[in-house]
Backbone as CSV, one residue per row, in Angstrom:
resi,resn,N_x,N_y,N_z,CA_x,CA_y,CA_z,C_x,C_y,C_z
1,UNK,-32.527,137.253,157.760,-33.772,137.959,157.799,-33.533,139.414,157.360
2,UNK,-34.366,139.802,156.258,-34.057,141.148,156.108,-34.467,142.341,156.857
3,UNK,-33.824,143.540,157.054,-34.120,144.449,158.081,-35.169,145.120,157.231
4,UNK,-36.124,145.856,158.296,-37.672,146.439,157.822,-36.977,147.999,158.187
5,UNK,-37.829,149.029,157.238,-37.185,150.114,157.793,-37.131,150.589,158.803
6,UNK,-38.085,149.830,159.987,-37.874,150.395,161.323,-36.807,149.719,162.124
7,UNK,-35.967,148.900,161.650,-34.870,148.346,162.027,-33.559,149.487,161.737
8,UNK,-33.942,149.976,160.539,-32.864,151.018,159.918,-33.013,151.808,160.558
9,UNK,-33.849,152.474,161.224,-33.881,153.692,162.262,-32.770,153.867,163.352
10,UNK,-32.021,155.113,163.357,-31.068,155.652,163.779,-31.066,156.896,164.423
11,UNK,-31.161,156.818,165.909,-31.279,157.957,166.480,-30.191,159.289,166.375
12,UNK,-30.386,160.153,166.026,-29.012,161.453,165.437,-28.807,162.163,166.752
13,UNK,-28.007,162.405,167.589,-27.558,162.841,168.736,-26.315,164.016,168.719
14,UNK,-27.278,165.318,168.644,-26.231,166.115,167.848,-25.565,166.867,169.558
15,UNK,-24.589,167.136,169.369,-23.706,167.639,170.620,-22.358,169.034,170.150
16,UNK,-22.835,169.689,171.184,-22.307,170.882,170.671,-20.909,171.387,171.346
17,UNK,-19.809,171.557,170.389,-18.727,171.757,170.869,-18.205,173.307,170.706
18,UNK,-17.385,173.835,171.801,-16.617,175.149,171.297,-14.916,175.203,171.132
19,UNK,-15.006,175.793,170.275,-13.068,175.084,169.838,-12.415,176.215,170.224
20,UNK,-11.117,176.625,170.887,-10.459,177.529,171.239,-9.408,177.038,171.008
21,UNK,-8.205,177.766,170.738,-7.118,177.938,170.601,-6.452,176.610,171.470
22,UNK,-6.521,176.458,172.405,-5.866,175.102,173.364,-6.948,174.564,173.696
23,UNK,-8.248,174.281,174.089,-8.836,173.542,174.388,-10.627,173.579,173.769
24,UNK,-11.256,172.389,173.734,-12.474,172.293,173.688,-13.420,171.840,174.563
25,UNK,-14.550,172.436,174.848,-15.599,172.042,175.723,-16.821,171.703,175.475
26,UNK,-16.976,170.664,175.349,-18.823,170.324,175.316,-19.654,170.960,176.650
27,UNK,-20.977,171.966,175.671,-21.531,172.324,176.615,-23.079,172.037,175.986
28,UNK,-23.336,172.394,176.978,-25.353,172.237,176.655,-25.919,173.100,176.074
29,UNK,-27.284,173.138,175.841,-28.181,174.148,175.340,-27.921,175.498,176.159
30,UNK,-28.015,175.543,177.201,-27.848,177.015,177.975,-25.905,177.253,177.762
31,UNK,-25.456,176.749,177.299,-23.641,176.879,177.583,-23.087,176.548,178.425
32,UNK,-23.420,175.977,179.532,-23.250,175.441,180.524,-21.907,174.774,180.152
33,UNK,-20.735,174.545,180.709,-20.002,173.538,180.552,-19.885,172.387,180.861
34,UNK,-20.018,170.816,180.251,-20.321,169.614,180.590,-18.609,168.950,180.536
35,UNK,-18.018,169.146,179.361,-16.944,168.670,179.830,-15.606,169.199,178.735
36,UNK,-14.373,168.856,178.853,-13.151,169.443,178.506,-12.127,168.912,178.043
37,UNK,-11.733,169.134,176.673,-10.603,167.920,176.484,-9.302,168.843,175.581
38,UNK,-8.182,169.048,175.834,-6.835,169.554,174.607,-7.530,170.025,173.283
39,UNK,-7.203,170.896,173.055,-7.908,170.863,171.475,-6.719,170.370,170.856
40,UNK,-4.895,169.916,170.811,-4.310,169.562,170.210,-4.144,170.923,168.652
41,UNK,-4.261,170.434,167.555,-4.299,170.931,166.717,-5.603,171.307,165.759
42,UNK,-6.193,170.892,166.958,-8.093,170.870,166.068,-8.193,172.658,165.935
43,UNK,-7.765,173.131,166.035,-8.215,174.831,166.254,-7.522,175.323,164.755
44,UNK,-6.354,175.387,164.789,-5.491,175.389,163.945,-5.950,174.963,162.769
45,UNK,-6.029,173.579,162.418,-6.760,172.334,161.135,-7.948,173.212,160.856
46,UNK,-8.848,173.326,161.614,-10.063,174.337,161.492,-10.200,175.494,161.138
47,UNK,-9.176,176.138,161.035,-8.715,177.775,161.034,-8.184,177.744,159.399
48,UNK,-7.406,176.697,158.948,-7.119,176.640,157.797,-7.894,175.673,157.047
49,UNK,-8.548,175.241,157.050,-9.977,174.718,156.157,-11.088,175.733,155.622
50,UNK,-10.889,176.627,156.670,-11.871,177.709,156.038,-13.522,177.141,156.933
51,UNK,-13.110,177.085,158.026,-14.460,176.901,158.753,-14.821,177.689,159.271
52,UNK,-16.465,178.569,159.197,-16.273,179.625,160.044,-16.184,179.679,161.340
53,UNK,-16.154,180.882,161.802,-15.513,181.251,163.371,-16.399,182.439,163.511
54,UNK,-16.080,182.218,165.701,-17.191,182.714,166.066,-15.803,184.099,166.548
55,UNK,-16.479,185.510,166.342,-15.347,186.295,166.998,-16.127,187.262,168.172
56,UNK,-15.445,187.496,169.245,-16.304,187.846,170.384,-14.906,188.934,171.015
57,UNK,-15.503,189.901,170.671,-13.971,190.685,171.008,-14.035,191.359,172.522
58,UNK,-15.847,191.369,173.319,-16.342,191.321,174.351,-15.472,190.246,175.684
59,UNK,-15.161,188.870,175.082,-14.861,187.816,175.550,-16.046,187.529,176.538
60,UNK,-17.606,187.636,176.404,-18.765,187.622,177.192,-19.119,186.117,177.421
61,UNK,-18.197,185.169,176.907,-18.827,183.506,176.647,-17.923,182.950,177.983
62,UNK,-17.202,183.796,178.403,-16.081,183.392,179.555,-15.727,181.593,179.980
63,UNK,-15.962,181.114,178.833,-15.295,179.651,178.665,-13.850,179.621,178.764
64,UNK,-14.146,181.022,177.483,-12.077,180.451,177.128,-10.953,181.798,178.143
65,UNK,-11.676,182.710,178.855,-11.169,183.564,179.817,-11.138,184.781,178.767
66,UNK,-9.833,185.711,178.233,-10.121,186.673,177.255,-10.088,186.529,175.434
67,UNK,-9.925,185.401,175.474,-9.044,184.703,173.899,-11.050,185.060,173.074
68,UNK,-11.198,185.724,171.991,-12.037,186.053,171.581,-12.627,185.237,170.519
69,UNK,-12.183,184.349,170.301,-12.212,183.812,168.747,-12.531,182.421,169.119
70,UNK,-13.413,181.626,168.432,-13.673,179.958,168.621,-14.475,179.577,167.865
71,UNK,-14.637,178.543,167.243,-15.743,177.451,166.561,-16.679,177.139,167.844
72,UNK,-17.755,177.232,166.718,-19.150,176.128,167.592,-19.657,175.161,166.358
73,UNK,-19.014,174.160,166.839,-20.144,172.984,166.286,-20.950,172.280,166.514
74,UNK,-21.359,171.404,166.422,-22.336,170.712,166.101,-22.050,169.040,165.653
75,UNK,-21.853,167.985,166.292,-21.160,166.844,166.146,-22.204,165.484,166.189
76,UNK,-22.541,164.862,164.841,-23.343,164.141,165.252,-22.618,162.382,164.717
77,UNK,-21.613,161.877,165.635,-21.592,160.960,165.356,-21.957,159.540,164.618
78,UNK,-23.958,159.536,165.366,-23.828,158.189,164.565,-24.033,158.650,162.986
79,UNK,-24.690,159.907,162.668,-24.131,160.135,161.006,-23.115,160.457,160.569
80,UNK,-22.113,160.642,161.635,-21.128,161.128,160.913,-21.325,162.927,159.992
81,UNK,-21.959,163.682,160.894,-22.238,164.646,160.483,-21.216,165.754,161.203
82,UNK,-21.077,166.587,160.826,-20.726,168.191,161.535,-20.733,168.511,160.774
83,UNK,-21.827,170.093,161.759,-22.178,171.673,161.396,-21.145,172.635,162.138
84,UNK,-21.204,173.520,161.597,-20.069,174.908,162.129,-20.984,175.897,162.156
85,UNK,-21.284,176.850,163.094,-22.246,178.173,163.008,-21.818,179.018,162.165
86,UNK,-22.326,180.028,161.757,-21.961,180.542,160.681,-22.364,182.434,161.304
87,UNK,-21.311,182.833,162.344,-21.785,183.873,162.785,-22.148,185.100,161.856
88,UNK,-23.243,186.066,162.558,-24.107,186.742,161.601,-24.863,186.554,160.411
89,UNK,-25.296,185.461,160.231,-26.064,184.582,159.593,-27.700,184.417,160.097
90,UNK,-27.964,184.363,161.763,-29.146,184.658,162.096,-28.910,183.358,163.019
91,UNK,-29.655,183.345,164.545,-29.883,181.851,165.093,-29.843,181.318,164.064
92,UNK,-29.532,180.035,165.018,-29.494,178.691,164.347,-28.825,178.468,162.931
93,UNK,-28.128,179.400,162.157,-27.623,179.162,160.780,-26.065,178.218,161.124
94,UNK,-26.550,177.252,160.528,-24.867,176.460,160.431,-24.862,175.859,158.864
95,UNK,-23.652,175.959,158.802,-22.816,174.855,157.578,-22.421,174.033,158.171
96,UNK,-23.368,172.802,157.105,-22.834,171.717,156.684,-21.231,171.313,156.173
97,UNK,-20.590,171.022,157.071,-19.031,170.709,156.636,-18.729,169.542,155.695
98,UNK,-18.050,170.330,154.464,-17.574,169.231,153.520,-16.729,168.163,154.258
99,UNK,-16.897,166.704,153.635,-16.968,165.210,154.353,-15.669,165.091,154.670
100,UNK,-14.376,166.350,153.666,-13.158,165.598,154.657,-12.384,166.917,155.539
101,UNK,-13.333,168.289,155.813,-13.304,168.900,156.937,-13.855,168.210,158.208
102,UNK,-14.939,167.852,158.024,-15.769,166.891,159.279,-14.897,166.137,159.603
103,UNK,-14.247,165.118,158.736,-13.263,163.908,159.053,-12.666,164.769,160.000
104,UNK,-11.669,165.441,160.200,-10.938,166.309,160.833,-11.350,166.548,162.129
105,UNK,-12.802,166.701,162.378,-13.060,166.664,163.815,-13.868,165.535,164.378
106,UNK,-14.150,164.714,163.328,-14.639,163.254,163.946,-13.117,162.528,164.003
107,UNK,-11.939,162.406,163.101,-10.669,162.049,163.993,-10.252,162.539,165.290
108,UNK,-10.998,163.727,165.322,-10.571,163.829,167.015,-11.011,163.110,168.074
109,UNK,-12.280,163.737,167.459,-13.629,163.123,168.297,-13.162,161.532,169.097
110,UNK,-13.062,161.144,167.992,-12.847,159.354,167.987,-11.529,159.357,169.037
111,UNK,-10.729,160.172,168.818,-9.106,160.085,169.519,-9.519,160.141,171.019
112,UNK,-10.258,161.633,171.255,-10.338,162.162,172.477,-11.290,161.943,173.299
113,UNK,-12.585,162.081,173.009,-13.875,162.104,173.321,-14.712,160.322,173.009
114,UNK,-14.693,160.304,172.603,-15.016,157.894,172.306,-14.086,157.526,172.847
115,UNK,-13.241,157.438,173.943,-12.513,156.770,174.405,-12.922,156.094,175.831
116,UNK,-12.599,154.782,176.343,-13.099,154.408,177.149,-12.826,155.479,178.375
């Protein structure tokens, strides 16, 4: 039976991550912290791709304690999407990450975070 386009419909569930030097945290709309996993080498991989970065020399986001510097993305699995903010750009401005920077943090993703 062939699928109708409302069969093709795919809900996009975008989730927002902050990358620090040793670790990452999914947090919510307010920043809230929801949860915490190694960043491994995801900080690093990210740092040399040329993704932008958020720099906070305040350290006012008190996630990562005084370490000033981190990614915020934007992770949307079932497309297979990630955005990176693009500080001083204005709210809400993110890049779209070329498909084999994204790979890079959907291999994590998949490693760390999709795991039973």
């Amino acid at each position: 039976m062939p699928l109708s386009s409302d069969d093709e419909h795919v809900e996009v569930v975008w989730e927002r991550f902050l990358v620090a030097v040793d670790v990452v945290v999914l947090v919510n709309v307010d920043d809230a912290e929801l949860e915490r996993w190694p960043a491994g080498d995801l900080y690093e991989r990210l740092l040399l791709a040329g993704v932008p970065i958020t720099y906070d020399p305040t350290g006012a986001h008190g996630l990562f304690g005084d370490r000033p510097d981190y990614f915020v993305l934007l992770v949307a699995m079932t497309a297979e999407l990630v955005t990176a903010y693009r500080p001083g750009a204005g709210l809400g401005q993110v890049d779209l990450l070329e498909p084999e920077v994204a790979e890079i943090v959907l291999d994590w993703y998949r490693r760390n975070v999709d795991v039973p």
